[in-house]
C-alpha positions as CSV (number, residue, x, y, z in Angstrom):
1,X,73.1,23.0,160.4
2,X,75.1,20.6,158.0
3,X,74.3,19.0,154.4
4,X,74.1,15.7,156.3
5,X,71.6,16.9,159.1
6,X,70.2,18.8,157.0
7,X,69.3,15.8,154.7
8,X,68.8,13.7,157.3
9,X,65.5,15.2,158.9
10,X,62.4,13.6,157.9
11,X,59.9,15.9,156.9
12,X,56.0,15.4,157.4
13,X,53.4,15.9,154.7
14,X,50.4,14.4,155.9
15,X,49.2,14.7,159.3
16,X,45.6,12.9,160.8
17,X,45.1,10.9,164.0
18,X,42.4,8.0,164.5
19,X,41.1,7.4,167.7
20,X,42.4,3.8,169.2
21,X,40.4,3.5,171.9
22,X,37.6,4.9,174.1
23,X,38.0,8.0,176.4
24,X,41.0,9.3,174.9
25,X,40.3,13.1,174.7
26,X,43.6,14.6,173.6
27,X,46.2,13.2,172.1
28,X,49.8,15.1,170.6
29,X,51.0,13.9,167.2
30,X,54.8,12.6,167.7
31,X,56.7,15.6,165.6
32,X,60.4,14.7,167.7
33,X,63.0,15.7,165.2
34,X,60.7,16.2,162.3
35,X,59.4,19.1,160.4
36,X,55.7,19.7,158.6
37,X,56.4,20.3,155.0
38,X,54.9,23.3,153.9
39,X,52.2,22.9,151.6
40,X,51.2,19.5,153.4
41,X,48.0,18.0,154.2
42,X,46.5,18.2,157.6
43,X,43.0,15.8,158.1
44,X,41.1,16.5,160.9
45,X,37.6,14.4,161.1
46,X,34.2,15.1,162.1
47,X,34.3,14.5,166.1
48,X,37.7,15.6,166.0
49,X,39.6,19.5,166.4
50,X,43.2,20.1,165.6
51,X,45.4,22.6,167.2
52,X,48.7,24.0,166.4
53,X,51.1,24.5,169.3
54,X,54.1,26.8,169.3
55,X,56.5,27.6,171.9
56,X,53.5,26.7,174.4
57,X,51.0,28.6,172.7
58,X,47.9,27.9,170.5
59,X,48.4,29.5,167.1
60,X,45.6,27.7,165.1
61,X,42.6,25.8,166.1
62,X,41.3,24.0,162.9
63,X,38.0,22.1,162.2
64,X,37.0,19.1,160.4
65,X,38.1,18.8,156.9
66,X,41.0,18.8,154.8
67,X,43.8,21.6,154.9
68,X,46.3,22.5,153.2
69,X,49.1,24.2,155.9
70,X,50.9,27.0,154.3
71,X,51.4,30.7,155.2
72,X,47.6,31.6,154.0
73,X,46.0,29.3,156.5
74,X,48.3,30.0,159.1
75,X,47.7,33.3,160.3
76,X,48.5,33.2,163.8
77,X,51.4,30.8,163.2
78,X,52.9,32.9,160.6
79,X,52.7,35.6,162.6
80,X,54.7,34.1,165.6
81,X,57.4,33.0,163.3
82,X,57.8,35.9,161.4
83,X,57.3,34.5,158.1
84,X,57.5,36.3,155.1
85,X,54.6,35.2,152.5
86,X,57.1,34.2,150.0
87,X,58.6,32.1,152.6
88,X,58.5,28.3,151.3
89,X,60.7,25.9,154.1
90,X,59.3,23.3,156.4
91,X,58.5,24.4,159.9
92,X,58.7,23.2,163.8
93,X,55.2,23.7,165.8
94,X,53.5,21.1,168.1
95,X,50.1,19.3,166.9
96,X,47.2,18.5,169.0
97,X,44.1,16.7,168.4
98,X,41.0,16.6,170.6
99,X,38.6,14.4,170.6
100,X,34.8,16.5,170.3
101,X,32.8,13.4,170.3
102,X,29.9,12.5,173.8
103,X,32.0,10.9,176.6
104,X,28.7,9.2,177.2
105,X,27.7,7.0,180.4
106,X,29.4,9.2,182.5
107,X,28.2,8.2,186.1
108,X,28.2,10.3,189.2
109,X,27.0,9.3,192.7
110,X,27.3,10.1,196.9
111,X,30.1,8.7,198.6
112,X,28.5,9.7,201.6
113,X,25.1,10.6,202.2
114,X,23.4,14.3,201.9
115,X,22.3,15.6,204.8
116,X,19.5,18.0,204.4
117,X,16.4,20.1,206.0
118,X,13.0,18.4,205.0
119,X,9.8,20.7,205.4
120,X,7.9,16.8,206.6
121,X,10.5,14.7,208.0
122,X,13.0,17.3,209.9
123,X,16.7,16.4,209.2
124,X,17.4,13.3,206.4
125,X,20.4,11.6,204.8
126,X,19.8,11.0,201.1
127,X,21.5,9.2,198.4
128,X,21.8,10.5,194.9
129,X,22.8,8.7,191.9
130,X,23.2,9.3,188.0
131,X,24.9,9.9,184.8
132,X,25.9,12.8,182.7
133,X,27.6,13.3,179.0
134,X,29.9,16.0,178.1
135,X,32.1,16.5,175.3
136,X,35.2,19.2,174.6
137,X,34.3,22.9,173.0
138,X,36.6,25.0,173.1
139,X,40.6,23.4,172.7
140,X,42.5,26.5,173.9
141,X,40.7,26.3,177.2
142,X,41.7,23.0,177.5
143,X,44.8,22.4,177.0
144,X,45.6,26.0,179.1
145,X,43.7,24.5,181.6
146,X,43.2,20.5,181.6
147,X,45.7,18.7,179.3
148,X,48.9,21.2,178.9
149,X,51.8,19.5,177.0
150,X,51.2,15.6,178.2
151,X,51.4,13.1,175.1
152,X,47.8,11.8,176.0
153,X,44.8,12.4,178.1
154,X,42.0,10.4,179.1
155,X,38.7,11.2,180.2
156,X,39.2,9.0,183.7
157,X,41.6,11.5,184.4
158,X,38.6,13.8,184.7
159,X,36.1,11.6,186.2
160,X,36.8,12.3,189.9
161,X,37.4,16.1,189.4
162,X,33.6,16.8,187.3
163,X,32.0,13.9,189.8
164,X,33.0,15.7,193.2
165,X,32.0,19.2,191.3
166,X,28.7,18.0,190.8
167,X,28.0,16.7,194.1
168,X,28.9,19.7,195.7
169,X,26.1,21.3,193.4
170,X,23.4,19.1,193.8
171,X,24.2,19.3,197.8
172,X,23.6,23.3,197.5
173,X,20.8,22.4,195.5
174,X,18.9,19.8,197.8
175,X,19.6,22.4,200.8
176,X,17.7,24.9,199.1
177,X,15.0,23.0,197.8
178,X,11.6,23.1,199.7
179,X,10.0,19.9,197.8
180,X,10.2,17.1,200.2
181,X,11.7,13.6,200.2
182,X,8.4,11.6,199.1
183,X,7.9,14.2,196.6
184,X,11.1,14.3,194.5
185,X,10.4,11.2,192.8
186,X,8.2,12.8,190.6
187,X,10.7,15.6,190.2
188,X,13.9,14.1,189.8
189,X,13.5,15.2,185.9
190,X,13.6,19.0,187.2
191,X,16.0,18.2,189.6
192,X,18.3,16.8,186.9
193,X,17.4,19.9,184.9
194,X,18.2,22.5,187.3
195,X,21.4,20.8,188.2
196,X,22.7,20.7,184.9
197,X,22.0,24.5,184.4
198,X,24.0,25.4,187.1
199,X,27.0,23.1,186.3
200,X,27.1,23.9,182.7
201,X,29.2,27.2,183.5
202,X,32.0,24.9,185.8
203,X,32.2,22.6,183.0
204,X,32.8,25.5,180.3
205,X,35.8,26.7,182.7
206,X,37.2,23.7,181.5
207,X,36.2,24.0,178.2
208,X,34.1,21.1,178.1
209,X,30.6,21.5,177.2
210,X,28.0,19.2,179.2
211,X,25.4,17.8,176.9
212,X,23.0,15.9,179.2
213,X,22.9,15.2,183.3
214,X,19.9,12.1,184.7
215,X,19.3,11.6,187.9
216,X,18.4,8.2,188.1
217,X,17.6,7.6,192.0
218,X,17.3,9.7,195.3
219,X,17.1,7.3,198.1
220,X,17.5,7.2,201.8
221,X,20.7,5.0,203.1
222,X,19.5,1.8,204.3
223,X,18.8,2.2,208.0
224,X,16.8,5.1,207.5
225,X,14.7,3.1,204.7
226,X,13.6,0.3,206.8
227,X,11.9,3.5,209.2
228,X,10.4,4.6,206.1
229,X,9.2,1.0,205.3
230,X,7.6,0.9,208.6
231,X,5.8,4.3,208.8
232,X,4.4,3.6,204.8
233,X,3.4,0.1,206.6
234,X,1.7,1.9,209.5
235,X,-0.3,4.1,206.9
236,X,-1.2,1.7,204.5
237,X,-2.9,-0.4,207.6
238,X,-5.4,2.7,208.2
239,X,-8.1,1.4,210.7
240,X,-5.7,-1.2,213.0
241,X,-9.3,-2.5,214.3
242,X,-10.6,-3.3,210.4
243,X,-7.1,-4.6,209.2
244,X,-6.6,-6.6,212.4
245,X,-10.2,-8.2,211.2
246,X,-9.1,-8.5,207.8
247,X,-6.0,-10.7,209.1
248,X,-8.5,-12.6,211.0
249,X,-11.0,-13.1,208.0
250,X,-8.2,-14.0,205.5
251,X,-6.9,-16.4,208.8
252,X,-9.9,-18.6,208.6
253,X,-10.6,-18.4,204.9
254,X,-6.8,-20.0,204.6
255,X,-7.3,-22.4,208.0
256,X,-11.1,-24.4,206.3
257,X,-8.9,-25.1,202.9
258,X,-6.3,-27.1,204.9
259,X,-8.3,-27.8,208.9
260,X,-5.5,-30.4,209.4
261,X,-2.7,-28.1,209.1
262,X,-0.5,-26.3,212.2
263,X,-1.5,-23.3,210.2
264,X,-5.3,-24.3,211.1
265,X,-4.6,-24.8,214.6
266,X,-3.1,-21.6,214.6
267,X,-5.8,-19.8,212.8
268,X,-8.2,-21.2,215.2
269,X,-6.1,-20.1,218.4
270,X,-5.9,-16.6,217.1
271,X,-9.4,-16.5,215.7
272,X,-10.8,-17.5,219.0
273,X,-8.4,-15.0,221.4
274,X,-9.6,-12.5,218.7
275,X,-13.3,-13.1,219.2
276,X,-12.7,-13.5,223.1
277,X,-11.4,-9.8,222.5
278,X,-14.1,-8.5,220.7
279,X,-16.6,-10.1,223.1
280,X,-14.8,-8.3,226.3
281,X,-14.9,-5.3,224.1
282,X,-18.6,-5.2,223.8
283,X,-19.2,-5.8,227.6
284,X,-16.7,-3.5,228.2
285,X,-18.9,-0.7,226.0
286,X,-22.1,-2.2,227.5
287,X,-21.3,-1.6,231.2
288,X,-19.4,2.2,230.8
289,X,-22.9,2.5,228.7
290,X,-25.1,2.0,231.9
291,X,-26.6,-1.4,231.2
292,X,-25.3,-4.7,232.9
293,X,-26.0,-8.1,232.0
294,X,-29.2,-9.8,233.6
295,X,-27.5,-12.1,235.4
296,X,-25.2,-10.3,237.5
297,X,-27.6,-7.4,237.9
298,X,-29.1,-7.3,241.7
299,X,-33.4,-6.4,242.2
300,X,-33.6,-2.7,242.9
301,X,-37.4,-3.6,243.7
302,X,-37.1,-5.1,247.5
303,X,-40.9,-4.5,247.7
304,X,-41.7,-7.1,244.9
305,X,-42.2,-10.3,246.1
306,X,-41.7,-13.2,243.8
307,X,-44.7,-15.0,242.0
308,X,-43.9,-18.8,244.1
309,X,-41.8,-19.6,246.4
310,X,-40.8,-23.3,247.7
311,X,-41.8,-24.8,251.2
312,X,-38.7,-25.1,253.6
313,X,-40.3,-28.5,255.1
314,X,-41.6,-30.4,252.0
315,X,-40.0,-27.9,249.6
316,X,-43.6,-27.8,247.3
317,X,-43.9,-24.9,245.5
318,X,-46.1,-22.1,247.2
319,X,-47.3,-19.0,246.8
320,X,-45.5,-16.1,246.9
321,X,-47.9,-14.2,249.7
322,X,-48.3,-17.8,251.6
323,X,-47.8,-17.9,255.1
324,X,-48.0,-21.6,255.6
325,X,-47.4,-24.5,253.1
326,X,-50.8,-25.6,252.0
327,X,-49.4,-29.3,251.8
328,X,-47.8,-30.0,254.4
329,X,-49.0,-27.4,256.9
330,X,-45.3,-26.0,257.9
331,X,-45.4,-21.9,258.8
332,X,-43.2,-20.1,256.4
């Protein structure tokens, strides 16, 4: 290297990154053709980790506070580079910081319903929707395994890959489960629960550490809700007799506050078929009972006469046993 190249580098003594925006979870400090100065100040904030890479490789992961970079707090560097511990120069090495703070409001959801087994309802589709925070733990697992060399990474960059891993968990999950549909409502706080315990070791492969997981909802697409609407309809109606009455009762009580109306006119229509039904239903019940209205019901007694009879010449009343008309004499 010449005087003038040499003098011509430009040598860095204070290094520190602040986050410009949301979701940026790695970011590399621009070093192109310049050296840290030994002795030099490295800042690294609370919600923050700092890594030095050389040649590709992690040599120091450092925390938040202030440091001072020589060959004491260097270990592993100084080790790579073979430094000897009175060896005062600038060196070359890569720097990294990580952003360790919640990526918060993290949503997950079904592209496509679930099917599953339910012990009540046979096969369903279900729905499933939520959100989930997460944050980065360990640095060296993720830059071997997520970020690698790139200038910046986001956390949409992650989205679809954690998203899809956690449906493919949850479907596993609901599969197993025995609760049933109308019953995991009131467990969709478990569910969330055991969920999250069983991704937490995919996310650590990543070295990402997930902090919280919700399920919000667990629903049924929308065709197979309006079934569910109806069923839930069928049940709450009970006794169809005594809620077909009710209708009737609440009918009328609408129909004499407005008697004028079409709605009154209707009311009555349906209030009288009703009653015409319930009358038919009683005779109905009456006659598969044994007894038959009076009218209709022939004399099983052909030896009892009537008490009077009328005359079929003067047609005067006579009596019953009377073989001739006592007024006007006619034989009977």
């Amino acid at each position: 290297m010449t005087l003038k190249q040499f003098l011509g580098k430009q040598f860095i003594d204070v290094i520190q990154w602040n986050e410009p925006e949301d979701g940026m979870l790695a970011y590399r400090y621009p070093m192109e053709d310049m050296e840290i100065q030994n002795g030099g100040q490295l800042t690294v904030r609370e919600s923050q980790l700092a890594a030095f890479v050389n040649e590709g490789k992690i040599a120091d992961v450092f925390r938040p506070g202030l440091h001072t970079l020589n060959t004491r707090n260097l270990p592993l560097l100084t080790d790579l580079l073979n430094w000897d511990k009175e060896f005062e120069s600038p060196f070359k090495s890569d720097v990294y910081f990580f952003s360790t703070r919640l990526q918060i409001d993290q949503k997950w959801g079904t592209s496509t319903p679930i099917t599953i087994r339910d012990k009540e309802f046979g096969a369903v589709r279900l729905r499933g929707y939520g959100i989930y925070s997460y944050r980065i733990a360990d640095p060296r697992i993720f830059f071997i395994k997520v970020t690698g060399t790139r200038e910046r990474y986001y956390s949409t960059e992650l989205e679809g890959q954690l998203r899809e891993t956690i449906v493919a968990r949850m479907t596993d999950i609901l599969a197993s489960s025995d609760v049933s549909f109308l019953d995991m409502a009131k467990n969709q706080a478990a569910l969330g629960q055991k969920i999250a315990e069983q991704m937490k070791p995919a996310f650590a492969a990543l070295g990402l550490e997930l902090d919280q997981f919700v399920v919000e909802s667990i629903s049924l697409p929308d065709e197979l809700a309006k079934v569910m609407d109806q069923r839930i309809g069928m049940s709450m109606a009970g006794d169809l007799g005594r809620f077909t009455q009710f209708e009737a009762a609440e009918s009328l009580e609408e129909a004499a506050t407005n008697p004028g109306g079409a709605a009154g006119m209707g009311v009555g229509l349906g209030a009288g078929a009703a009653m015409a039904q319930a009358v038919m239903t009683q005779a109905k019940a009456a006659w598969n009972g044994g007894i038959q209205p009076v009218a209709n019901a022939p004399s099983t007694d052909a030896a009892a006469p009537a008490s009077t009879r009328f005359c079929i010449e003067c047609g005067k009343s006579i009596p019953g046993r009377a073989k001739f008309c006592p007024e006007c004499g006619k034989a009977q």
